[in-house]
VEXMARNU-715733 format. One record per residue: residue number from 1; y, x, z of N, C-alpha, C in turn. Coordinates in steps of 0.001 Angstrom, whole numbers, m for minus. Layout:
% VEXMARNU-715733
    k      nc2      nc1      nc3     cac2     cac1     cac3      cc2      cc1      cc3
  NUM        Y        X        Z        Y        X        Z        Y        X        Z
...
% end
This chain:
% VEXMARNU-715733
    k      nc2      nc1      nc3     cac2     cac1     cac3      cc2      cc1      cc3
    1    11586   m25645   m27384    10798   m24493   m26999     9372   m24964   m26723
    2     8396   m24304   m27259     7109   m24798   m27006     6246   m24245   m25554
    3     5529   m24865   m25100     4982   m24497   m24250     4235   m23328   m23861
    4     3874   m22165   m24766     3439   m21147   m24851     4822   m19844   m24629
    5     5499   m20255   m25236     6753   m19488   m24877     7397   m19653   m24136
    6     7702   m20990   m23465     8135   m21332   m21831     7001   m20236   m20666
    7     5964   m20528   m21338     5122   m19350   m20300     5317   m18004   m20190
    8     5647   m17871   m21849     5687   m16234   m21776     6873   m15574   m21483
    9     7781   m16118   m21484     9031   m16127   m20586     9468   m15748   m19469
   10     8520   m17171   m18253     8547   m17376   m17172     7463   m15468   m17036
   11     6699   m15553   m17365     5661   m14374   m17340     6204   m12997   m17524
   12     7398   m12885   m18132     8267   m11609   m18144     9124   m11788   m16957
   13     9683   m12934   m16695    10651   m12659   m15617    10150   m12160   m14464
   14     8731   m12958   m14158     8053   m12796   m12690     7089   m11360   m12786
   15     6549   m10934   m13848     6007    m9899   m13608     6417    m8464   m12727
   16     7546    m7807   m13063     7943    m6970   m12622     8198    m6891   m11449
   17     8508    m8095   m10786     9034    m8416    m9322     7500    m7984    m8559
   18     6441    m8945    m9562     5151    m9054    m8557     4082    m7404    m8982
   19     4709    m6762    m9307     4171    m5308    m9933     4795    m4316    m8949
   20     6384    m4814    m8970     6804    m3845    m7763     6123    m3545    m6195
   21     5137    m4751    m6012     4889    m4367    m4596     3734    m3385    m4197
   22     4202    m2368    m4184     3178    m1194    m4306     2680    m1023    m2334
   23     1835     m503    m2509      750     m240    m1252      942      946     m468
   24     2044     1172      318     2938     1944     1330     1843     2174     2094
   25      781     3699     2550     m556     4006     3396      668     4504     5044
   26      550     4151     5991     1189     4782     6724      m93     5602     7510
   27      466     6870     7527     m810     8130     7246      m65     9229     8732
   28      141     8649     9527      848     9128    11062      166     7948    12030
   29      319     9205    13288      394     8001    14025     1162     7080    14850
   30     1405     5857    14584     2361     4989    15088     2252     3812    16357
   31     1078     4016    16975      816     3546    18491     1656     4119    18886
   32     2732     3175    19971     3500     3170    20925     4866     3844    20206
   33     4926     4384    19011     6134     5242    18653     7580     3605    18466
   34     8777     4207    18577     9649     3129    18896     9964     3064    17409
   35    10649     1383    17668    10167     1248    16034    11561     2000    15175
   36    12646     2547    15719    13947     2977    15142    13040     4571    14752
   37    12143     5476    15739    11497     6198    14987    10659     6226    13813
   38    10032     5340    13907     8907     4544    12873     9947     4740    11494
   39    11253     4034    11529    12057     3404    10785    12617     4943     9960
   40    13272     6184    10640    13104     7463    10333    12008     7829     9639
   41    11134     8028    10096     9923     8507     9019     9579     7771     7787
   42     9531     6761     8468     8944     5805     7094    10421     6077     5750
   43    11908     5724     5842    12808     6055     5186    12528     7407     4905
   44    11883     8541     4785    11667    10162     5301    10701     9668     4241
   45     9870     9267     4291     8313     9002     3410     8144     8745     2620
   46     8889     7200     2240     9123     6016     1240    10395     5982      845
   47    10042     5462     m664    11697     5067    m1238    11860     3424    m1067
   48    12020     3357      668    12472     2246     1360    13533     2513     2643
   49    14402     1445     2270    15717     1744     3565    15722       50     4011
   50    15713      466     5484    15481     m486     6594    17334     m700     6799
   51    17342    m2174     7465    18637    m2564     7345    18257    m3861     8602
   52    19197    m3184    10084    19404    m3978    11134    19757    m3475    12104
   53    19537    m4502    13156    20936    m4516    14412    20472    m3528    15374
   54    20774    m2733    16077    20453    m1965    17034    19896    m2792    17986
   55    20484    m3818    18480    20633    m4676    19409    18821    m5815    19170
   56    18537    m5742    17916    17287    m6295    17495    16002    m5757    17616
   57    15994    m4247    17809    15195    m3485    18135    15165    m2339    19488
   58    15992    m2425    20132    16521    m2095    21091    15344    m1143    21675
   59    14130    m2599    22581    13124    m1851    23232    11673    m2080    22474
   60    11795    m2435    21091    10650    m2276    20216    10089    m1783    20232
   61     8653    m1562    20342     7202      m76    20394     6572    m1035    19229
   62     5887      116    18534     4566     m497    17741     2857     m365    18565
   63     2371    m1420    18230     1108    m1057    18858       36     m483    17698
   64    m1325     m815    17605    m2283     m531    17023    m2771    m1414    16081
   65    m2409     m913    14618    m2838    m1620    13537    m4116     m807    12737
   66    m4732     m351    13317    m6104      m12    12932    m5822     1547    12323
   67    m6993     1803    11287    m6760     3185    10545    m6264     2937     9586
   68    m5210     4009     9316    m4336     4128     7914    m3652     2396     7301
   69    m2768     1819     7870    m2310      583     7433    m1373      664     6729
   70     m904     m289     5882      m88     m400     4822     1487    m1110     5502
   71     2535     m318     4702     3729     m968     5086     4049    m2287     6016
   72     3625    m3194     5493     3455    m4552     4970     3051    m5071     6121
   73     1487    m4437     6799      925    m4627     8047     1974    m5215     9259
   74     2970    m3010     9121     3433    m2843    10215     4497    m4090    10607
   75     5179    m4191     9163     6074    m5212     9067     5938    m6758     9741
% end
């Protein structure tokens, strides 16, 4: 296999993965809201589902990530 096609290869496999990560605006406000609410809306918003322990987020709050922040931020 030549080296141009080892690339273009590797370049199909990884593309799609690194294309999927699209730019989630969280467009509410989320100072002080608990993060199992956060977790409701955002699943409500986005075609994203959150997955964990009750016990891990228990007494979680979000604070202040500026204006209009992206998923990713909150995360």
């Amino acid at each position: 296999m030549s080296i141009k096609a080892f690339f273009a290869v590797v370049f199909f496999l990884i593309f799609p993965v690194v294309n999927s990560q699209e730019e989630y605006v969280i467009d509410w406000d989320i100072d002080g809201q608990s993060f199992e609410d956060f977790v409701l809306k955002a699943e409500s918003q986005f075609p994203v589902k959150f997955f964990y322990n009750d016990e891990w987020v228990k007494n979680l709050t979000l604070g202040r990530y500026g204006n209009r922040p992206v998923l990713t931020q909150v995360l």
